[in-house]
C-alpha positions, 0 to 999 in steps of 0.5 A: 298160120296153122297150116305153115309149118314154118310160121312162128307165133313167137317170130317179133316178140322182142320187139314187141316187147321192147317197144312195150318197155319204151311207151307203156311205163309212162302211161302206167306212172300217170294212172298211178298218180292219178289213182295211188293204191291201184297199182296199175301195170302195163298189162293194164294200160295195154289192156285199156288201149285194147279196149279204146281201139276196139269199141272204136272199131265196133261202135265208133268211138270209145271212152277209154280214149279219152285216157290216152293221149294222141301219141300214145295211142298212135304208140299203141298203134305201132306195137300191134302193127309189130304184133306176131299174135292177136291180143287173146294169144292166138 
């Protein structure tokens, strides 16, 4: 991508962040309640979703799974099919 002048990592963002704002506030509600004084954002849950479909891609499985539901994971799923950049940014 850094060979393409034209390529623009900004390029999907909205909608990104969009879809973020339609799956993330559940799951972020759900852990609050379920740990109250954690505080728990959506950069959280969407780091938590990070984790699950990493380990599952390295190791076969994950833990953090077991946190999200189906839909929420195939929520997930869509957003960083949508994603213009990798998680670290780059």
């Amino acid at each position: 991508m850094d060979n393409c002048s034209a390529w623009d990592y900004a390029f999907g963002l909205g909608a990104v962040n969009t879809w973020n704002a339609v799956y993330l506030p559940s799951i972020v509600s759900r852990f609050n309640e379920l740990l109250p004084g954690f505080n728990f954002t959506q950069n959280h849950a969407h780091g938590l979703l990070y984790a699950c479909a990493y380990e599952t891609a390295t190791m076969g499985s994950s833990p953090w799974c077991k946190l999200f539901t189906e839909s929420e994971i195939l929520d997930f799923g869509a957003q960083s099919s949508a994603s213009p950049v990798s998680p670290q940014g780059d």
